[in-house]
C-alpha positions in Angstrom: -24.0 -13.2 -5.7 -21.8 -12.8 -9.0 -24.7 -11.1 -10.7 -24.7 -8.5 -7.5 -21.0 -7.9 -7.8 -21.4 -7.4 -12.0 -24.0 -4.5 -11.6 -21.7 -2.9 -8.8 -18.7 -2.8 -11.2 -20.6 -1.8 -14.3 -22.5 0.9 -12.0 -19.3 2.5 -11.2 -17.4 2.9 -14.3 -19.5 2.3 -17.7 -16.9 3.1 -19.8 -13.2 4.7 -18.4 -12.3 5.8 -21.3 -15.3 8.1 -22.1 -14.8 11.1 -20.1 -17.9 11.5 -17.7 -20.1 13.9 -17.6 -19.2 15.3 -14.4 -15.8 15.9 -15.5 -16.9 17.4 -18.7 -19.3 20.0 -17.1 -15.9 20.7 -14.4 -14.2 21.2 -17.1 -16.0 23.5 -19.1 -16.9 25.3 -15.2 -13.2 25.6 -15.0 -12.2 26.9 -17.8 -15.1 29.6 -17.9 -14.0 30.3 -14.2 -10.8 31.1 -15.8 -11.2 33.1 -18.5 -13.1 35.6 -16.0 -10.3 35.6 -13.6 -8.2 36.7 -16.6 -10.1 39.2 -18.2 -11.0 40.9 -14.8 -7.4 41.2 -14.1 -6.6 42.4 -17.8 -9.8 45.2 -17.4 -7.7 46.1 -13.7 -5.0 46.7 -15.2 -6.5 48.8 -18.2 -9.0 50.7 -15.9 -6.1 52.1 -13.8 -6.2 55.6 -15.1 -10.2 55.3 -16.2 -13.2 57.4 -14.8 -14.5 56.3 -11.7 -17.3 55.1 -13.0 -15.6 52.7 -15.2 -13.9 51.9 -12.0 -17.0 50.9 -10.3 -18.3 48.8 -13.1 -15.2 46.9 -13.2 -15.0 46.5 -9.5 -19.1 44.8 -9.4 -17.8 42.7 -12.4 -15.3 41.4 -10.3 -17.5 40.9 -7.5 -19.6 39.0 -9.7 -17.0 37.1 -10.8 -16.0 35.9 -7.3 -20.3 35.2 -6.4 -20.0 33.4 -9.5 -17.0 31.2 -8.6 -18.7 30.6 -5.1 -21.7 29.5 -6.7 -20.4 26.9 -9.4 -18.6 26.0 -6.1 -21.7 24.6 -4.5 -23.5 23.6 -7.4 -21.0 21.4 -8.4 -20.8 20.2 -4.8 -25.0 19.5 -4.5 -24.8 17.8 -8.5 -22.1 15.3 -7.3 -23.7 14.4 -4.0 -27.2 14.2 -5.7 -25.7 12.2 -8.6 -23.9 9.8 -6.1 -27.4 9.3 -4.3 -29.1 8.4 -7.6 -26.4 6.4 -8.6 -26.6 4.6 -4.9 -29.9 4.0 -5.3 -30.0 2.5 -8.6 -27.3 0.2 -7.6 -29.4 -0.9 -4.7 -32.3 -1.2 -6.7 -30.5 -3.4 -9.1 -29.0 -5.5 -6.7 -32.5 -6.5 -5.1 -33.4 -7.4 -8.9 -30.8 -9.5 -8.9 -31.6 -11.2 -5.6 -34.7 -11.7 -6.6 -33.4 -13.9 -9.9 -31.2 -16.0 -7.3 -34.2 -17.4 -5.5 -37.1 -17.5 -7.5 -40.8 -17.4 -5.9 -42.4 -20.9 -5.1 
């Protein structure tokens, strides 16, 4: 039973201080998410008085932008639940290991 509890707490948190992973690839997501939101709103502001077909291209950037935001959206969503389930299952799998060294075969 003590062995069982040790793999759930390892399983969990390896090492705190190490940023995960996860949080890295957020963070990287997040930033990139906002540089775009800045530079489409810089290019608005400098395209005000610009042909209309600079206008255009900066208005499907922008759109772009926002399917792009959408999209890390869910990604990060579906990585996190699918990590969670791996992680699950490994955990699982580790406490019928250790189950299995608590009462040995006859």
């Amino acid at each position: 039973m003590q062995e069982t509890m040790n793999v759930q707490s390892t399983s969990q948190h390896p090492k705190s201080s190490e940023p995960t992973v996860r949080a890295k690839v957020s963070e990287e997501l997040t930033r990139l998410r906002d540089e775009l939101s800045r530079t489409a709103n810089e290019m608005r502001m400098k395209t005000k008085d610009a042909s209309a077909e600079v206008q255009d291209t900066r208005k499907s950037l922008e759109q772009e932008v926002k399917r792009f935001s959408a999209e890390v959206d869910q990604a990060v969503e579906r990585t996190q639940e699918d990590l969670v389930q791996v992680g699950q299952d490994l955990r699982t799998r580790f406490q019928k290991l250790a189950h299995q060294i608590a009462r040995p075969s006859s």
